[in-house]
C-alpha positions, -999 to +999 in steps of 0.1 A: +000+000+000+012+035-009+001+065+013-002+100-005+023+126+014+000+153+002-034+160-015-033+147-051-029+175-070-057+170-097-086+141-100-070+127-128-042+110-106-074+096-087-090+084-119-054+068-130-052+050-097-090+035-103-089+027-140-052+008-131-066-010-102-100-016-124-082-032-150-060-051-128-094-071-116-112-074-151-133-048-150-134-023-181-154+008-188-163+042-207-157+061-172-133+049-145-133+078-120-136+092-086-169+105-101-181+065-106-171+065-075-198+089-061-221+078-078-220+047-070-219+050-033-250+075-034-270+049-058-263+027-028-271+042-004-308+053-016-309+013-025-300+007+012-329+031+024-308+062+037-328+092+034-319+112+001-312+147+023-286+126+043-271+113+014-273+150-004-256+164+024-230+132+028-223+145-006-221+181-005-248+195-018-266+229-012-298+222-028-308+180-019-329+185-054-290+181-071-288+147-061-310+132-088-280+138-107-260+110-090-286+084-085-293+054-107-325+045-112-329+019-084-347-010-098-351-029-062-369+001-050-389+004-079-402-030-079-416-027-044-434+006-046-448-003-085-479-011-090-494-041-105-497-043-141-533-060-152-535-077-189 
Protein backbone atom coordinates (compact mmCIF):
# COMPACT_ATOMS: atom_id res chain seq x y z
CA UNK A 1 0.00 0.00 0.00
CA UNK A 2 1.25 3.55 -0.94
CA UNK A 3 0.14 6.49 1.26
CA UNK A 4 -0.15 10.01 -0.45
CA UNK A 5 2.31 12.60 1.37
CA UNK A 6 0.04 15.29 0.20
CA UNK A 7 -3.37 15.98 -1.52
CA UNK A 8 -3.33 14.67 -5.11
CA UNK A 9 -2.94 17.53 -7.00
CA UNK A 10 -5.72 17.01 -9.67
CA UNK A 11 -8.64 14.15 -9.98
CA UNK A 12 -7.01 12.72 -12.76
CA UNK A 13 -4.25 11.00 -10.55
CA UNK A 14 -7.36 9.59 -8.67
CA UNK A 15 -8.95 8.37 -11.90
CA UNK A 16 -5.35 6.76 -13.05
CA UNK A 17 -5.18 5.05 -9.74
CA UNK A 18 -8.99 3.50 -10.27
CA UNK A 19 -8.90 2.71 -13.99
CA UNK A 20 -5.20 0.79 -13.09
CA UNK A 21 -6.59 -0.98 -10.18
CA UNK A 22 -9.97 -1.56 -12.44
CA UNK A 23 -8.22 -3.22 -14.96
CA UNK A 24 -6.02 -5.14 -12.80
CA UNK A 25 -9.35 -7.12 -11.56
CA UNK A 26 -11.17 -7.35 -15.10
CA UNK A 27 -13.25 -4.75 -15.04
CA UNK A 28 -13.37 -2.26 -18.06
CA UNK A 29 -15.42 0.82 -18.81
CA UNK A 30 -16.34 4.23 -20.69
CA UNK A 31 -15.67 6.07 -17.24
CA UNK A 32 -13.27 4.85 -14.55
CA UNK A 33 -13.27 7.85 -11.98
CA UNK A 34 -13.63 9.16 -8.65
CA UNK A 35 -16.85 10.47 -10.11
CA UNK A 36 -18.12 6.49 -10.59
CA UNK A 37 -17.13 6.47 -7.51
CA UNK A 38 -19.83 8.88 -6.09
CA UNK A 39 -22.13 7.81 -7.78
CA UNK A 40 -22.04 4.74 -6.99
CA UNK A 41 -21.94 5.04 -3.30
CA UNK A 42 -25.01 7.47 -3.38
CA UNK A 43 -27.02 4.92 -5.75
CA UNK A 44 -26.32 2.73 -2.79
CA UNK A 45 -27.11 4.21 -0.42
CA UNK A 46 -30.77 5.34 -1.61
CA UNK A 47 -30.93 1.28 -2.50
CA UNK A 48 -29.99 0.69 1.23
CA UNK A 49 -32.94 3.12 2.45
CA UNK A 50 -30.84 6.20 3.70
CA UNK A 51 -32.76 9.18 3.39
CA UNK A 52 -31.90 11.17 0.11
CA UNK A 53 -31.23 14.71 2.32
CA UNK A 54 -28.58 12.61 4.34
CA UNK A 55 -27.13 11.34 1.36
CA UNK A 56 -27.32 14.98 -0.40
CA UNK A 57 -25.57 16.40 2.41
CA UNK A 58 -23.05 13.25 2.83
CA UNK A 59 -22.31 14.45 -0.55
CA UNK A 60 -22.11 18.14 -0.46
CA UNK A 61 -24.80 19.47 -1.80
CA UNK A 62 -26.58 22.91 -1.25
CA UNK A 63 -29.82 22.19 -2.83
CA UNK A 64 -30.83 18.00 -1.94
CA UNK A 65 -32.91 18.47 -5.41
CA UNK A 66 -28.98 18.14 -7.10
CA UNK A 67 -28.76 14.70 -6.07
CA UNK A 68 -31.01 13.16 -8.83
CA UNK A 69 -28.01 13.81 -10.75
CA UNK A 70 -25.98 10.98 -9.02
CA UNK A 71 -28.65 8.44 -8.51
CA UNK A 72 -29.35 5.40 -10.71
CA UNK A 73 -32.48 4.53 -11.24
CA UNK A 74 -32.89 1.94 -8.36
CA UNK A 75 -34.69 -1.02 -9.80
CA UNK A 76 -35.12 -2.90 -6.22
CA UNK A 77 -36.87 0.11 -4.99
CA UNK A 78 -38.90 0.38 -7.85
CA UNK A 79 -40.24 -2.96 -7.93
CA UNK A 80 -41.64 -2.70 -4.42
CA UNK A 81 -43.42 0.56 -4.59
CA UNK A 82 -44.83 -0.29 -8.52
CA UNK A 83 -47.94 -1.14 -9.04
CA UNK A 84 -49.44 -4.14 -10.50
CA UNK A 85 -49.65 -4.35 -14.08
CA UNK A 86 -53.31 -6.02 -15.24
CA UNK A 87 -53.49 -7.67 -18.89
Amino acid sequence: MKVPFGPFAASSAIRHIIAKHARAVGISGTFLGSHVLRHSHAARQIDLGTPPRVVSELLGHRDPESLSAYVRIATETLRDVALPVLA
